[in-house]
C-alpha positions as CSV (number, residue, x, y, z in Angstrom):
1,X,48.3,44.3,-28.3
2,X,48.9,45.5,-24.8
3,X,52.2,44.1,-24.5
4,X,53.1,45.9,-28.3
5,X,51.5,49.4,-27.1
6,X,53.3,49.0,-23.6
7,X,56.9,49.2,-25.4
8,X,56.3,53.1,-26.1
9,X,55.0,53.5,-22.3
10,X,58.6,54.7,-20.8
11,X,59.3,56.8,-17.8
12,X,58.5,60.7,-18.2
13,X,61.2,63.0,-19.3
14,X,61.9,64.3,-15.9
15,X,63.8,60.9,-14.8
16,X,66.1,62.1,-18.3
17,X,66.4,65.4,-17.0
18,X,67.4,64.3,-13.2
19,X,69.5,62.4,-14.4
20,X,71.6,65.3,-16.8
21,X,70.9,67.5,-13.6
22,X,72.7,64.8,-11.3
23,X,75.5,64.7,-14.5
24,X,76.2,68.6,-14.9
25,X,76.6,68.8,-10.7
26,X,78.7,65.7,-10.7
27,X,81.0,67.6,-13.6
28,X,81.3,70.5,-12.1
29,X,82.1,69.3,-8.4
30,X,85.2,67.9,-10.2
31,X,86.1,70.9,-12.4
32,X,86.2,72.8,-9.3
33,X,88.2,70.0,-7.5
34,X,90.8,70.5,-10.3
35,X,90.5,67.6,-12.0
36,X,91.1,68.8,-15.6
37,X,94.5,69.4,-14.4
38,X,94.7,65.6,-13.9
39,X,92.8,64.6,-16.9
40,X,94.5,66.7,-19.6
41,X,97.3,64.7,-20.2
42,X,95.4,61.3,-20.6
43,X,96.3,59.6,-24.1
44,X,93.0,58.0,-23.6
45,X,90.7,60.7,-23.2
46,X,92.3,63.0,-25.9
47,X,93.5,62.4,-29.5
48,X,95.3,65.2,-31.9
49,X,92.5,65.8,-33.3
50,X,90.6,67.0,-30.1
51,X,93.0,67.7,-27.8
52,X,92.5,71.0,-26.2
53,X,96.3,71.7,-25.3
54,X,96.3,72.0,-29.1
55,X,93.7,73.7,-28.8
56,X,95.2,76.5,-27.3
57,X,98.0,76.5,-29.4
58,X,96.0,76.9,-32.7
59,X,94.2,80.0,-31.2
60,X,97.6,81.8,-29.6
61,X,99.2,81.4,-33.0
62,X,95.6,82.9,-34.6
63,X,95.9,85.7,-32.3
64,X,99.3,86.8,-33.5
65,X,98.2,86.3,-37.0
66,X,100.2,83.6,-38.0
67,X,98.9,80.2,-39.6
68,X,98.0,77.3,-37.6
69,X,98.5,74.9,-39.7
70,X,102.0,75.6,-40.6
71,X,103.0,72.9,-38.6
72,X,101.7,69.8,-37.7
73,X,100.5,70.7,-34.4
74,X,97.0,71.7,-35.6
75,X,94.4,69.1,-37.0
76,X,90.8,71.0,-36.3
77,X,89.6,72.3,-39.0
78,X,89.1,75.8,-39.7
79,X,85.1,75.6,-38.9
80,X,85.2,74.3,-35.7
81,X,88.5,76.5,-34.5
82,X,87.4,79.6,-35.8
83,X,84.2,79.4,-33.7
84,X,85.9,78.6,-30.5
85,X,88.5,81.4,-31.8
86,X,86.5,84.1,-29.5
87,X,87.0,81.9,-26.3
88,X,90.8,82.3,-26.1
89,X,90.5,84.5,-23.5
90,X,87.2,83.4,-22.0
91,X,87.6,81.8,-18.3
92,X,88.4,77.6,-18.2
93,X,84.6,77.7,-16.9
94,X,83.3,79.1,-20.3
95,X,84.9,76.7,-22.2
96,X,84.0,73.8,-20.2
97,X,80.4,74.7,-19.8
98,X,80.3,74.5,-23.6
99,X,81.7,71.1,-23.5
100,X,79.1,70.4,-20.9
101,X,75.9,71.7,-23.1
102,X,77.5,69.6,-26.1
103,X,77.2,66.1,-23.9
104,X,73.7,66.8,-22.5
105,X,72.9,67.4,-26.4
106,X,74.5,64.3,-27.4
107,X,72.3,62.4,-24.2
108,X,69.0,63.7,-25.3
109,X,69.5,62.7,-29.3
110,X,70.7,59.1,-28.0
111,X,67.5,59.5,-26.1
112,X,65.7,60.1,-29.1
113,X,66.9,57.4,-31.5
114,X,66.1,55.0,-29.0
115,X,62.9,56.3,-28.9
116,X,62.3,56.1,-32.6
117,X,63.7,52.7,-32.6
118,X,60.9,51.7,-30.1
119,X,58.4,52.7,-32.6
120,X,60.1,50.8,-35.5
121,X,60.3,47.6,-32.9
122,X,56.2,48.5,-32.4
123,X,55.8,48.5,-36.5
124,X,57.7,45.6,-36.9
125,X,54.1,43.8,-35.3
126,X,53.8,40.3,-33.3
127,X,55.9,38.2,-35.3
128,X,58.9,40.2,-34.2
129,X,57.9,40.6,-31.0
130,X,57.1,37.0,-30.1
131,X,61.1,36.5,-32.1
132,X,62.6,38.5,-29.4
133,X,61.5,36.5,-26.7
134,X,64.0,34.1,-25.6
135,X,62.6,30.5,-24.4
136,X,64.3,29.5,-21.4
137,X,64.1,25.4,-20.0
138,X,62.4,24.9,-16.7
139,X,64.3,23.0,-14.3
140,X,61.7,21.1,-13.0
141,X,60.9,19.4,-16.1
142,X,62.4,18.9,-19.5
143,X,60.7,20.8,-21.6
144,X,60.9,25.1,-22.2
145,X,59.0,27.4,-19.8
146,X,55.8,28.9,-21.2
147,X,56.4,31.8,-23.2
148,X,55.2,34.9,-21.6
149,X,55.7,37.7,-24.3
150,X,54.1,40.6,-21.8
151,X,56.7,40.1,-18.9
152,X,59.6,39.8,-20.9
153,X,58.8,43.1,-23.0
154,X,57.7,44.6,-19.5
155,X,61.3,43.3,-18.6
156,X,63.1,45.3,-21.5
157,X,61.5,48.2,-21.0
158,X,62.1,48.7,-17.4
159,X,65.7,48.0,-17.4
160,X,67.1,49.9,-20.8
161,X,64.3,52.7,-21.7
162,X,65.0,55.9,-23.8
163,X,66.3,57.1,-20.7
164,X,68.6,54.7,-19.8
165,X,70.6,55.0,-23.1
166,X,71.0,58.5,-23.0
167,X,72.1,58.7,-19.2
168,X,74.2,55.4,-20.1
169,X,76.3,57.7,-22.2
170,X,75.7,60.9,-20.2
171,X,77.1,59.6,-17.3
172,X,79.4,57.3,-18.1
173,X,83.0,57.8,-16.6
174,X,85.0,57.8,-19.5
175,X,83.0,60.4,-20.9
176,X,82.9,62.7,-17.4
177,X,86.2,62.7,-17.5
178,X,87.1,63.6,-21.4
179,X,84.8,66.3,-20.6
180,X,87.0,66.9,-17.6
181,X,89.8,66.9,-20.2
182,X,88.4,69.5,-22.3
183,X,88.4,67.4,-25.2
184,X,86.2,68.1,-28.6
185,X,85.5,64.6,-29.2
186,X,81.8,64.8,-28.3
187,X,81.4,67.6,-30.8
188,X,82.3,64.2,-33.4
189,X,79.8,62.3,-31.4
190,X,77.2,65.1,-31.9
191,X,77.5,65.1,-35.6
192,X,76.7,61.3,-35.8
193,X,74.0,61.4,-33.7
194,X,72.0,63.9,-35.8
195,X,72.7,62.5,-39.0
196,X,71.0,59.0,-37.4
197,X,68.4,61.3,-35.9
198,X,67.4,63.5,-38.8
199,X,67.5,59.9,-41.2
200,X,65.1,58.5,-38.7
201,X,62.6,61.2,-39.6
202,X,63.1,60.7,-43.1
203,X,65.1,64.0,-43.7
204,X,67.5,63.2,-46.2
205,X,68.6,66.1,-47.0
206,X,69.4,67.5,-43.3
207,X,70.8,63.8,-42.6
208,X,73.1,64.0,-45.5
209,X,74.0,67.7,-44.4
210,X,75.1,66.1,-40.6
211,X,77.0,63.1,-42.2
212,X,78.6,65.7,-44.6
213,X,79.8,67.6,-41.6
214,X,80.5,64.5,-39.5
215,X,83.4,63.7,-42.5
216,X,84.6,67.6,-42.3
217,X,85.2,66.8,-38.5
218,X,87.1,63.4,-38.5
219,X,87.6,62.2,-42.2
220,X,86.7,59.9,-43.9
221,X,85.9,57.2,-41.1
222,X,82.1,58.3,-41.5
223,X,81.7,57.5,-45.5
224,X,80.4,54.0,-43.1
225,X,77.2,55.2,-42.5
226,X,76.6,56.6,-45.7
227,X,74.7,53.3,-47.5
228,X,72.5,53.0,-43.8
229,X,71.9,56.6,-43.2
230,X,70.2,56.6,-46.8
231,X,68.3,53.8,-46.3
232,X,67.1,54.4,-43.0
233,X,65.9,57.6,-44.6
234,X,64.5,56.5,-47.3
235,X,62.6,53.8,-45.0
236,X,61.4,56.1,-42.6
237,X,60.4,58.5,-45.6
238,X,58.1,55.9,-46.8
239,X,56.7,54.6,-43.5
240,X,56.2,57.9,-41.5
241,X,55.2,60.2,-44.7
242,X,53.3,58.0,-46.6
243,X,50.4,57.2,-45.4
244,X,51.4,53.5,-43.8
245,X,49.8,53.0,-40.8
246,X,51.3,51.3,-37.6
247,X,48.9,48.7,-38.5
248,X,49.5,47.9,-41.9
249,X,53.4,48.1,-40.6
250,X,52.6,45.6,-38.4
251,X,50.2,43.2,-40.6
252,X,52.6,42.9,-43.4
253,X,55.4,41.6,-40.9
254,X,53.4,38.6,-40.1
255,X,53.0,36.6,-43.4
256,X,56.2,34.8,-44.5
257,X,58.1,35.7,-47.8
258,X,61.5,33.6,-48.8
259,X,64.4,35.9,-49.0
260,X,65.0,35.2,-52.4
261,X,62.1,37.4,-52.8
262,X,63.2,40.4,-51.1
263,X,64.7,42.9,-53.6
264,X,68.5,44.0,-52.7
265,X,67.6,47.6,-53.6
266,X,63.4,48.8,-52.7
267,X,62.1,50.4,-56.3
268,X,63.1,54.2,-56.1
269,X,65.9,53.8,-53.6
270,X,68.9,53.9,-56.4
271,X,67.8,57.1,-57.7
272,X,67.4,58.5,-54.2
273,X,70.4,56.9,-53.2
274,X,72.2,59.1,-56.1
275,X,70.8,62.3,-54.6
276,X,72.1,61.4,-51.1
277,X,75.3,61.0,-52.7
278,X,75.3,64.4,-54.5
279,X,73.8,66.2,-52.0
280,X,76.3,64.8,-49.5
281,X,79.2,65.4,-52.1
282,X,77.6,69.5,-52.7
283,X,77.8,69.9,-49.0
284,X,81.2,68.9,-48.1
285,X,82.6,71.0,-51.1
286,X,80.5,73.9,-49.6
287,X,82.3,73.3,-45.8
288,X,85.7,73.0,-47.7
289,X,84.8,76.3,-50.0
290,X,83.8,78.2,-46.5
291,X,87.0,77.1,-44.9
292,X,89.6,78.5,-47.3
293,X,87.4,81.8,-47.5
294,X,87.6,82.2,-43.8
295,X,91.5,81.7,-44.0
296,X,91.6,83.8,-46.5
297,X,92.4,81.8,-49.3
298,X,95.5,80.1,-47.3
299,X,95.1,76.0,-48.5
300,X,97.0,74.9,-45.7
301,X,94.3,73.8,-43.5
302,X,93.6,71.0,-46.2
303,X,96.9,69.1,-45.6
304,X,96.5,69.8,-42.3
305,X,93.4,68.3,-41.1
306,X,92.5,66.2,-44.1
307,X,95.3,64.9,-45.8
308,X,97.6,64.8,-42.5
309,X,94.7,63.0,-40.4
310,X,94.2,60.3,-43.7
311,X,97.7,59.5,-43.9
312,X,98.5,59.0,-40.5
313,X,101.1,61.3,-40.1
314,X,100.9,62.2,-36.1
315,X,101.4,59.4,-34.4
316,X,100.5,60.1,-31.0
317,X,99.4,56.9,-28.6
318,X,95.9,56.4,-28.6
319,X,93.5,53.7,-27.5
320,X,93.5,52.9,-31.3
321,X,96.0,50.3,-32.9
322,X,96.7,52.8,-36.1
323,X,99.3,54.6,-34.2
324,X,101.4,51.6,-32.9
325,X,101.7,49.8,-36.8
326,X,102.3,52.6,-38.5
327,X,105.4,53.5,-36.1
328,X,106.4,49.6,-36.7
329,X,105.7,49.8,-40.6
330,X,108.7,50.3,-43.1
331,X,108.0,53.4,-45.0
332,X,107.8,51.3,-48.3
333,X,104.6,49.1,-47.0
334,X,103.0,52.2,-45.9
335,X,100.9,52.9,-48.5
336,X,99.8,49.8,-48.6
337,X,98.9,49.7,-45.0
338,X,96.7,53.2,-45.6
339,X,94.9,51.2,-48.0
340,X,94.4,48.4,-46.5
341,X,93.1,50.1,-42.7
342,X,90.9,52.5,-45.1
343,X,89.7,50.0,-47.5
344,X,88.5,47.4,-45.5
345,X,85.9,49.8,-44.1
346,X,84.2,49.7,-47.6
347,X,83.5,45.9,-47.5
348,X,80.8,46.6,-44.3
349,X,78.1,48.3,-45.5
350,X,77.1,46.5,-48.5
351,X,76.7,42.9,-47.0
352,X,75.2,44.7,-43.9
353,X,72.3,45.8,-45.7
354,X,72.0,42.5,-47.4
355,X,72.1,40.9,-44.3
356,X,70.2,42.9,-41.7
357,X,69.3,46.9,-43.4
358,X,66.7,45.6,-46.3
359,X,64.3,43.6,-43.8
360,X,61.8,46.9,-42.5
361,X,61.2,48.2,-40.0
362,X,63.9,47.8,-37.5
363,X,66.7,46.4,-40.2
364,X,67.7,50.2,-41.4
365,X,68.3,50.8,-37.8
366,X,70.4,47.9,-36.5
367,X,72.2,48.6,-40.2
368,X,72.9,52.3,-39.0
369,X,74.0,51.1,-35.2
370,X,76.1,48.3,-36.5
371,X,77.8,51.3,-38.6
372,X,78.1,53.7,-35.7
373,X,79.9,51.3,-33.9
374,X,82.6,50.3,-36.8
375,X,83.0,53.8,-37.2
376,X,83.7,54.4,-33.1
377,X,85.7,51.1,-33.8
378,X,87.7,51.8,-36.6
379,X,88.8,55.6,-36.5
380,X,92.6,57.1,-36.8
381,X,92.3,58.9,-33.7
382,X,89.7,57.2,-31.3
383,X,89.1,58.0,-27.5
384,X,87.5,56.6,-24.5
385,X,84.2,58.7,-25.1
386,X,84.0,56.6,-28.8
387,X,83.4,53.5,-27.0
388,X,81.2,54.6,-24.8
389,X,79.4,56.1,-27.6
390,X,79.3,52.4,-29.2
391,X,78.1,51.0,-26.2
392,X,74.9,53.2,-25.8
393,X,74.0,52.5,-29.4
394,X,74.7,49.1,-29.2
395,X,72.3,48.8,-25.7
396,X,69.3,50.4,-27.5
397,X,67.9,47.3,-29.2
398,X,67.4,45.5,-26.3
399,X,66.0,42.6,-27.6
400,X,69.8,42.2,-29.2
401,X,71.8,42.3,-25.7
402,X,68.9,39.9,-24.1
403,X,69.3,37.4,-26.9
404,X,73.8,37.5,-26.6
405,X,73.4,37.5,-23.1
406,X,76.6,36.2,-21.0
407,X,78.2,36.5,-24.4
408,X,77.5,40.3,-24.0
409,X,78.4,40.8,-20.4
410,X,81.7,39.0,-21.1
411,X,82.9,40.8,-24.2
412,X,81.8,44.0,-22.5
413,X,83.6,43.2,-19.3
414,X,86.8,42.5,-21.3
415,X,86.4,46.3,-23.1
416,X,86.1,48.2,-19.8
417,X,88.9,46.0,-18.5
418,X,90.9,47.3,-21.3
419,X,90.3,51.0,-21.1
420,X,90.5,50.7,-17.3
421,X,94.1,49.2,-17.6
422,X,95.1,51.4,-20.6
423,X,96.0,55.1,-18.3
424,X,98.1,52.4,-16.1
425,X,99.8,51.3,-18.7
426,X,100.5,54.7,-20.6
427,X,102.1,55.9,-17.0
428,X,104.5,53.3,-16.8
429,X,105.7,53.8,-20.1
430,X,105.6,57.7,-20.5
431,X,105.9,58.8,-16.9
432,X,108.1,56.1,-15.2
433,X,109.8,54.7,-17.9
434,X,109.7,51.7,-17.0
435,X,108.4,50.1,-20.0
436,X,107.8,50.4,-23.3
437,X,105.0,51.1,-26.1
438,X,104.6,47.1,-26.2
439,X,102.6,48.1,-22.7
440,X,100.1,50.3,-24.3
441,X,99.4,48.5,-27.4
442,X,98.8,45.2,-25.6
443,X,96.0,47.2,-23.6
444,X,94.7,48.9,-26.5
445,X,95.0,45.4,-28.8
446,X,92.6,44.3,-25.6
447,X,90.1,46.8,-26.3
448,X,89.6,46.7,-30.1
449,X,89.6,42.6,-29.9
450,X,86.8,42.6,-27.5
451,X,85.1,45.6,-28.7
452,X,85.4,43.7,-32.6
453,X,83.8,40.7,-30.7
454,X,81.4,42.5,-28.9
455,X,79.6,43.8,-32.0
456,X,80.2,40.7,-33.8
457,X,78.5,39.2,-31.5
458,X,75.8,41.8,-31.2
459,X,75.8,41.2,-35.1
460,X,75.2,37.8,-34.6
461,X,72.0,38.0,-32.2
462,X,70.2,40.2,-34.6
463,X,70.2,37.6,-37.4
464,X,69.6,34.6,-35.1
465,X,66.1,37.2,-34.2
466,X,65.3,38.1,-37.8
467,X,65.8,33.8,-38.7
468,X,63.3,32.9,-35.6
469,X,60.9,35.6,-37.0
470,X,61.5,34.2,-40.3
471,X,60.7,30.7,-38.7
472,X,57.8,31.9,-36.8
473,X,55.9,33.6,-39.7
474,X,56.8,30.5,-42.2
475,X,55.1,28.0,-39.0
476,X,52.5,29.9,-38.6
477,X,51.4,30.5,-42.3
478,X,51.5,27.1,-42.8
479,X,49.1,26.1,-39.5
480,X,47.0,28.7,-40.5
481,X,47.0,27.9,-44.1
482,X,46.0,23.8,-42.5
483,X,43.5,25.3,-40.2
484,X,41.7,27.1,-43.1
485,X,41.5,23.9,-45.2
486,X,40.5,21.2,-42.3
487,X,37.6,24.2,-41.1
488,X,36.6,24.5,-45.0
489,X,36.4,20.8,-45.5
490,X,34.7,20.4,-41.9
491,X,32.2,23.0,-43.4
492,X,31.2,21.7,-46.5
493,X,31.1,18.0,-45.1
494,X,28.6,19.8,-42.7
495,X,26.7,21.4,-45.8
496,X,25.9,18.8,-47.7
497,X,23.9,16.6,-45.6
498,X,21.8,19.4,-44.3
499,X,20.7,20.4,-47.8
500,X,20.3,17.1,-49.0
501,X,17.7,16.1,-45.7
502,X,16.4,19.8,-46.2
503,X,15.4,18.9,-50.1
504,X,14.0,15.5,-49.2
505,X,11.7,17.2,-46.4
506,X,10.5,19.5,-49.4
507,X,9.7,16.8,-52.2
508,X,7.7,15.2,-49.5
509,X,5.5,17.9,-48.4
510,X,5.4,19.8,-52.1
511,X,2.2,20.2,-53.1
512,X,0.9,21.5,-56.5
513,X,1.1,25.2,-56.9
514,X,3.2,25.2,-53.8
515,X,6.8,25.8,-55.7
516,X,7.1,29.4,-54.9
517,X,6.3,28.6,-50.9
518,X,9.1,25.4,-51.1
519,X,11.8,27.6,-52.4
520,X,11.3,30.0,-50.2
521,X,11.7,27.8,-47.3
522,X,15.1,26.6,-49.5
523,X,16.6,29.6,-49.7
């Protein structure tokens, strides 16, 4: 019980806020160095979508009231540019301080879902904890070391608390420096983060309302988290809002039942899946319907930044692998490659929650994690910042990094390697010329193989935990269940020779008119 209660005893918020503090000076040390100069033109760090040279463009050709999406230069959508409209002739300071606040908000709702993942892990009781604890063999002898379930948890929380996962993305250099670049990306980011934040309170509606925006920002890469974001709210409804208590969480985690028996779909969750769905659909329409009435009727924007961004139509190198097949693709096959790169995104969700998101407590969130990270995977347009976005949602189950391991470190080493490589690459093909695309794309077919394998792999560790719990609860019930019967035979074979010496002491000593004085000594 100590060791459970300890997993929610993390470092006070001021070792979060140092660290943001130590973030926003380093940031601003190199904005006044003059880095953005250096990081604007980065294919990694930018994407049409976010690119604030485009930015610019959109808001000059605002300003002397002509369309910006007329061309194909402009892909924001008219709720996010109109906003920033006022800021066209604000200093480069304005604008990146905004940029800034929109990271640190990102950092403190990563800091938050790990939180409320720690409190899941404590529901999930003993059987999971004890699961997570990876038996290692002593080398002196043969057999496994001891299990000791308190220093291993102690272990975990040390090295990757709530803190950790929020400064992990906070300060991590990729995203420094497409904050550097003045790119929107992180206003993406922001939008997924509260729609996983707001489901882990069990607020559908304001979940749904996030994920809605989330598809208005970057369509429709985000329809991936739409099955685990209504679970996980529909879970966290139930356990937070319901009157379960941690206990009962925890009790009914301990005794074993065969997955046969686990329904695919909890009672009440199709019918509240259909309001997700509706209200989801209501508030996208609404976003759309505000968009052509703050351009004035003019449907442009729609091909623009919906139809332009699903098709594929700007193909500007990326660290994504979209750009590079749809330049190689014959234009008769393209349709068929749309369908293919956006259709395959459909076949996740479903066997995830089979899999992983139907086994409560913690299965909704490694569901909604594992989808966060396809999405960051699998986008049109990705950046730098996406994937290190994945990799602070893929450290905050802990127990899931410890149990990979050197499979983890590897595939992650292989990533960076990637991305690191990737700005070399770019600059000898578009700034020396002395290569080709075949230079990029081998970098960037570097980083979506290892970051594929990474959360395969990351994948793979959370059902090897969720068997061994399995395992444990199905031992245990069965020792206990042997344990009961051998103490209820040893009981009654104890019994029945103390009533039978007890009754033969009676009959000796009974007297006439003694009965009521013998049974009384029975009983």
């Amino acid at each position: 019980q100590a060791a459970h209660s300890s997993w929610l005893q993390y470092p006070a918020p001021e070792v979060m806020w140092l660290g943001c503090v130590l973030g926003v000076l380093l940031r601003y040390l190199l904005f006044f160095a003059g880095a953005p100069a250096f990081f604007e033109d980065h294919v990694e760090l930018s994407s049409p979508m976010t690119d604030h040279v485009q930015l610019k463009e959109c808001q000059f050709l605002l300003h002397i009231g002509a369309s910006p999406y007329a061309g194909d230069s402009c892909h924001l959508p008219p709720l996010l540019l109109l906003p920033l409209f006022p800021l066209r002739h604000a200093p480069a300071l304005t604008q990146f301080t905004l940029i800034v606040a929109v990271d640190i908000a990102v950092a403190v709702l990563l800091r938050l879902l790990a939180t409320q993942y720690a409190s899941a892990r404590v529901r999930a009781g003993k059987s999971w904890a004890e699961a997570t604890v990876k038996v290692q063999k002593d080398e002196n002898s043969k057999g496994p070391k001891p299990m000791d379930l308190t220093a291993a948890t102690s272990t975990l929380q040390d090295v990757l608390s709530p803190a950790f996962i929020g400064l992990c993305y906070f300060l991590n250099p990729f995203v420094i420096a497409s904050c550097l670049a003045h790119s929107l990306q992180n206003f993406h980011h922001l939008a997924l983060c509260c729609a996983l934040g707001l489901a882990g309170y069990g607020r559908a509606g304001l979940a749904a309302a996030a994920l809605a925006l989330a598809v208005y920002l970057f369509p429709p890469t985000p329809l991936v988290l739409f099955l685990p974001c209504a679970y996980l709210a529909f879970a966290q409804h139930e356990d937070l809002h319901c009157g379960k208590s941690t206990e009962d969480a925890g009790e009914l985690q301990r005794s074993f039942v065969r997955s046969s028996s686990y329904a695919i779909a909890d009672a009440g969750f199709l019918p509240y899946l259909l309001r997700f769905a509706l209200a989801m659909a209501a508030l996208l329409v609404c976003l759309y319907g505000a968009s052509a009435a703050t351009m004035g009727g003019d449907m442009q924007f729609l091909q623009a930044s919906l139809v332009s961004v699903v098709a594929v139509r700007d193909l500007t190198p990326n660290v994504g692998i979209w750009w590079y097949i749809f330049i190689e693709v014959f234009d008769r096959y393209r349709i068929l490659f749309l369908i293919a790169f956006h259709g395959h995104l459909l076949f996740y969700p479903v066997p995830l929650h089979v899999r992983i998101g139907r086994h409560r407590p913690t299965g909704p969130w490694l569901h909604a994690m594992a989808s966060m990270s396809i999405v960051s995977l699998f986008k049109a347009y990705p950046t730098a910042s996406d994937f290190a976005l994945m990799l602070s949602t893929l450290l905050i189950p802990a127990e899931l990094a410890r149990e990979s391991e050197h499979n983890f470190a590897f595939l992650l080493s292989g990533l960076l390697f990637g991305l690191c490589m990737a700005p070399t690459m770019a600059a000898v093909w578009l700034s020396r010329n002395a290569g080709n695309a075949n230079f990029l794309y081998n970098m960037t077919l570097v980083v979506n193989v290892f970051g594929c394998l990474l959360v395969t792999e990351w994948l793979r560790s959370g059902l090897k935990l969720r068997r061994r719990e399995r395992v444990g609860c199905f031992c245990r019930e069965v020792l206990l269940d042997e344990l009961d019967k051998a103490l209820s035979a040893r009981g009654a074979a104890s019994v029945a020779p103390t009533e039978s010496k007890v009754g033969d002491a009676g009959m000796r000593h009974e007297q006439p008119g003694d009965c009521d004085g013998i049974r009384q000594r029975r009983s």
